[in-house]
Structures are given as C-alpha cells and as structure tokens.
N, C-alpha and C positions, 0 to 999 in steps of 0.2 A: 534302739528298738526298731523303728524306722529300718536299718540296715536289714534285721531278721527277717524284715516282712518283708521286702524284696529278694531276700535271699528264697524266702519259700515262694515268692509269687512266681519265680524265675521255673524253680522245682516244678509247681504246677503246669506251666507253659509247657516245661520238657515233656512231664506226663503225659499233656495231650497228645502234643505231637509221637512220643512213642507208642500211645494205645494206638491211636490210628497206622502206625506203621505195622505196629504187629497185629493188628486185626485181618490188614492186608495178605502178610506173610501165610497168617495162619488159613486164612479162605484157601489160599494159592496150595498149602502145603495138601488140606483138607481135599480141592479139586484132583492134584496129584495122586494121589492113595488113590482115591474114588476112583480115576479114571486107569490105575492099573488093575482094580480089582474088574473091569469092564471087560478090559484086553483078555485076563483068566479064562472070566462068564460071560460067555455071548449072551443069555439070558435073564441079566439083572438090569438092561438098560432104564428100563422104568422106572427101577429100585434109586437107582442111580442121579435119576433125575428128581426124584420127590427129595431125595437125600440131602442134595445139594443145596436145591432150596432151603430145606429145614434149616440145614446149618449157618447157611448165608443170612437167614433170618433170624438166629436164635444169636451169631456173633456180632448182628448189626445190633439188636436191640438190647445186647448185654451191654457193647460200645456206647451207644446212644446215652445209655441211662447213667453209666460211669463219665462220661463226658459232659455229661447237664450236671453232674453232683460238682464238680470241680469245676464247671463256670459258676453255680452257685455261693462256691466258695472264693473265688473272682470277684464277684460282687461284694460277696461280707468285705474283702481285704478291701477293695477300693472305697467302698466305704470308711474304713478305720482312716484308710489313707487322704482322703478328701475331708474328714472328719475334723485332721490334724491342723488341715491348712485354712479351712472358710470361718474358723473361731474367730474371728478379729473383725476389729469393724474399718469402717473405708475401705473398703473390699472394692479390687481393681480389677475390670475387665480388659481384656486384650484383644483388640480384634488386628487375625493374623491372615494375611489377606495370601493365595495362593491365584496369578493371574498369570494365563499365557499355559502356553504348551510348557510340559514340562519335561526335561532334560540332566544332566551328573548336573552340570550348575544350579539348576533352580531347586533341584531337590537340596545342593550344599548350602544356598542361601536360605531358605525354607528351614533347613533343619536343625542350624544355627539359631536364627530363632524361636527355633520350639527349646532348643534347651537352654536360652536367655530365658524363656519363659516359666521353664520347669523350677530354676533357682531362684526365680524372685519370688520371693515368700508374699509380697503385696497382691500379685496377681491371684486371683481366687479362680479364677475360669475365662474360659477362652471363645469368641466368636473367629471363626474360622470361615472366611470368607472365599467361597472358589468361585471362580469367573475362568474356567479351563477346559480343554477341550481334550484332557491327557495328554498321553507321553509314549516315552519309550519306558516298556515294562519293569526294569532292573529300579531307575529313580522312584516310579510313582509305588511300590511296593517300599522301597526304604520309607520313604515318606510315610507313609500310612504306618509300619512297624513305629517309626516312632512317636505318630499322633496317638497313638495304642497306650504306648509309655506313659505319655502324657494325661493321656486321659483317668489314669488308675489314680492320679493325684490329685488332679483339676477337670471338672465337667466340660466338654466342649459341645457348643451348638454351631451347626453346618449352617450355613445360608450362601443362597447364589439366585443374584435376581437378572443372569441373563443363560450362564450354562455350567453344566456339573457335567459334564459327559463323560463316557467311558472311563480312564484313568481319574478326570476329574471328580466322578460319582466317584472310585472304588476308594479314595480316599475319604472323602464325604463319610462313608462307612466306619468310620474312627471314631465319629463324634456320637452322642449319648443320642442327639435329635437333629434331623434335618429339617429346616425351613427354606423356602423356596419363595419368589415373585411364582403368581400363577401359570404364565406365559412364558416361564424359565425352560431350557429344554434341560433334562438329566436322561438317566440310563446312559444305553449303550450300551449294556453290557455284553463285553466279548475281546477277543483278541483277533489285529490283524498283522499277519506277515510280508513286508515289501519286500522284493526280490528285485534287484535289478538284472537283467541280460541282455548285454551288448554285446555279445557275442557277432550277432549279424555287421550292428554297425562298425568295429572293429573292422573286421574283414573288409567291407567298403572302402574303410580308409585307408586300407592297407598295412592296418596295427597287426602286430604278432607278437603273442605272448608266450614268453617262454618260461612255465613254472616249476620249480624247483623245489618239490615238499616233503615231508618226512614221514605223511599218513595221507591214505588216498580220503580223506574226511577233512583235509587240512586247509582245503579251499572251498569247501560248500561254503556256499553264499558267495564265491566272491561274482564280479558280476563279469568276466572275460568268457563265462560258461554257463551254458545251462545244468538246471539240474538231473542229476539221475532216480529213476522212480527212489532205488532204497533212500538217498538224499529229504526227496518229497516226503517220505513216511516218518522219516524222522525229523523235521521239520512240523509234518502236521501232529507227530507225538508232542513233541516242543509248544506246540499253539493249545494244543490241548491240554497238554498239564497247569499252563498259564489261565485258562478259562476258567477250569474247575478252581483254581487258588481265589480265581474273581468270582467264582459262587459261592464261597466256601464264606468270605468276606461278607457279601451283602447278607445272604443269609443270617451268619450270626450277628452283621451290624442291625439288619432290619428284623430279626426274630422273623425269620421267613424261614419254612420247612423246603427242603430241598425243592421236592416237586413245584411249587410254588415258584420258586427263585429258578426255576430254567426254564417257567411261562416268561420272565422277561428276559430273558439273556436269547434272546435271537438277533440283536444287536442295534434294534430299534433304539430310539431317541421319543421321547413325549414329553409334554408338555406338564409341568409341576402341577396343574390340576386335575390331570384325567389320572396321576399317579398317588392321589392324596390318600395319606392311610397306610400305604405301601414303600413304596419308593422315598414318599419323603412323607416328617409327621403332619407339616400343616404348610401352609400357603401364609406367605408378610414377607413383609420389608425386613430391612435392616433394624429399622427401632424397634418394633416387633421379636427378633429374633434377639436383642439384648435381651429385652423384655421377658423371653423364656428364661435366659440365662440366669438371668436376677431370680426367679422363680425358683430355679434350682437352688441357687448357693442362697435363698432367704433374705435378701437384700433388695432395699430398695433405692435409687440413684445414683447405682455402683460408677464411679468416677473409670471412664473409659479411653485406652489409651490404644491409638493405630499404632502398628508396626508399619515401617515399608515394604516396599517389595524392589526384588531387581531385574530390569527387562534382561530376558535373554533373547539372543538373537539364533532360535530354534531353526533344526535344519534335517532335512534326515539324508543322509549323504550313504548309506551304505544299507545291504542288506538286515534289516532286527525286526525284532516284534514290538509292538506297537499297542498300550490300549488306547485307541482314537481313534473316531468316526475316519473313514473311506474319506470325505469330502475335502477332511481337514488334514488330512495327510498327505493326499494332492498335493495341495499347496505350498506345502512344505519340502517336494521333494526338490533338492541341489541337482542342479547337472554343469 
C-alpha cells in the first residue's frame, strides 16, 4: 500500500513540475502568434497588449488553482503517510544537526542520515537543527529535495539559535515549522557567483596558458580569463534561475504569495525576531522546538536521540554559485 502512495506521490510531483513547464511553453507560444499577427497590422498594438495580459493572467490563475488542488492533495497523502508511522507509543525524536558550510561531502553525510532516519520506524519526527551559513548550490538543493522526502513521512521542525542563512534557511524550508533563538540571523535569500580572474596576475608572473578546447563555452569560468559580455549573460541567466528556485522554495515552505517572498530576497540577513510570523514560525530554544514537535506527533516526553555530524573542511577553490552571505564566502575563498 505504502509503495502505491509513493508511486502517485511521485505522479503528482511530475505533474507540477509539467504544468509549470507548459504553462510557460504556452505564454511563449501565445506571445509568438500575437506578436506576428503585429508584424501583419501595424494597428492592433493596443489590442495586442491588453491581449497578452489577459492571457498571461487567465493561464497564471488557471495554473495557480490546479497547483494548490494537487498540494492539497500532498497534504491528504502525507498525512495517510505520517499517519502510518506516529501510531506507536515511545515515539523517538531525532535531532539531525546540519552545521558548517555546506559542500558534495556534507550534503553525502547529511543525507545518509536522513535516510537512516526515513527507515527507522522508532523515529516518529525529526528536529532539524542548522547552525549554517549555506553552500555551494548543487549540495544544499539535494539536501532540501530529500528533507522533502522525509518530511511526507515524518514532521520535521527547523530550529537554529545562531544562523539559517541563505542555503542554510532554503533548507530550513523543508521543515513543516521553523523555530529560531530571537537573535538568530536567517534569510539571505539570493544567489552569489564567485568568479576568479587572474588573468592580470599570471601575466605578472610570467605564466602562459595554453588552452585547448572543443567549444569556445568550454572554459567560461575558468579563471586564466576574463569573461565575455555573452559569458556574463549567461552566467547572470544561471544565478537567476537559481534565485527563483529559492523563491519558489520559501514561498511554498513559508505559505508566502510570490510578491511577498521577493520583499525578502534582496539578500539581506535579520534577525529571527523582527522575521517572526514570516521567515520563521516562532522564536525558543532547542527544548522549545522538541516541544513543538511533540505537539505535532501527540506525544509527550518523546525519548530524544542526537545524530552526529561531520566537519568538513569547506573551501571554494573555483569559479560556482553559491547560496551564502558575501562575508562568508570571503572567508572561504583558497588561493
């Protein structure tokens, strides 16, 4: 039984992501027509323009409403599925601690334990603990896809009583609630791209590079070169599509309407108090935040069990994208 439900949960996930693609296709196809029937009639531009609108707004909010009927249907399943596993009593909490910048190792250690987590039928729900300052974009997106996973089984509550920032919040976003230390910083929301070009210094020292490629694309980013404006464009396409995946996130982790959600993604950092209601659901500690969790799964002095965690020794050694404060990427850079 169990299998089937994941087999449609799986169904649904594709759904979304298809409506959205063809919602896209279909504006683009829609703008197309429109904009040769212009070229014809020098005299329709008006027509043309109220047009567009109409349609852009009649296929958003046919999307919108087929896209809430199928998270509602997200819920009913996770429900069934949470349903299956908090029947028992001595119900185990997990708190799974996510600390340090995160990197392919920390997401593989991280993620190992989410699916130790997923199979232990003792474990009823999870405290998810981030003290992070993000990553490099590819890890802290797997990560989050599979706190997602997790989540449809087992309730997870967020808590960080020093920082959630950028990749560390877009993970946070997984969990059903976020708690916070008041003074905790979260957000960030946004993507940065570190470029290195030593091109100058090279030349100083006399280094010459001789590169040998099989597409003139085959070395953007590396760092013997600057880049060229089309490079630039596609690059800031690249940061952009990553941004909107991080709105698209808190948005549906925080029940926050688009507009809403790109008041905070200008890539500021605040403080878990002045973001209460929003950003995160409420302000405690760590006992506090079991305390929710017990709430959820109906239990009271659920027997509580830490995972470890494994320092990685974070570095950013090359041109990538990055969700992590400016400050803290700094620090990080190798030379």
């Amino acid at each position: 039984m169990e299998r089937e439900i994941w087999k449609y949960l799986s169904f649904i996930l594709t759904l979304l992501l298809a409506l959205a693609i063809i919602g896209n296709v279909l504006l683009y196809i829609n703008n197309n027509e429109l904009q040769k029937a212009i070229q014809e009639r020098g005299n329709v531009t008006v027509v043309y323009n109220e047009t567009v609108k109409e349609v852009e707004s009649n296929a958003t909010i046919a999307l919108q409403a087929k896209i809430e009927e199928l998270q509602k249907e997200l819920e009913y399943i996770k429900e069934q599925l949470r349903a299956n596993r908090t029947e028992k009593a001595n119900v185990t909490i997990a708190i799974l601690p996510v600390v340090g910048p995160i990197d392919e190792t920390a997401a593989f250690d991280v993620i190992s334990k989410i699916r130790e987590i997923r199979n232990d039928d003792n474990v009823g729900g999870v405290v998810l603990w981030i003290e992070s300052p993000g990553g490099y974009v590819g890890p802290v997106i797997t990560i989050y896809k599979e706190l997602k996973k997790l989540s449809y089984e087992k309730p997870i509550v967020a808590y960080t009583g020093g920082m959630a920032a950028s990749g560390g919040y877009l993970i946070a976003c997984a969990a059903d609630k976020i708690i916070a230390d008041p003074l905790a910083e979260v957000g960030s929301i946004g993507v940065l791209y570190v470029h290195y070009d030593l091109e100058q210094n090279y030349a100083q020292n006399g280094i010459k590079v001789n590169v040998f490629k099989t597409g003139k694309y085959k070395d953007t980013g590396a760092e013997w070169r600057d880049l060229t404006e089309e490079e630039r464009e596609m690059i800031k396409n690249e940061v952009n599509t990553y941004f909107e995946y991080f709105l698209q996130v808190v948005g549906e982790g925080r029940d926050l309407d688009l507009n809403t959600t790109r008041q905070y993604g200008d890539g500021r950092v605040w403080f878990a108090s002045e973001v209460k209601g929003t950003l995160v659901d409420d302000t405690g500690d760590l006992d506090s935040t079991i305390s929710v969790l017990e709430e959820i799964l109906k239990v009271k002095s659920a027997n509580v069990v830490f995972y470890s965690t494994q320092k990685v020794d974070f570095g950013i050694y090359e041109s990538s994208s990055l969700y992590m404060p400016p400050n803290y990427a700094l620090s990080y850079i190798r030379r």
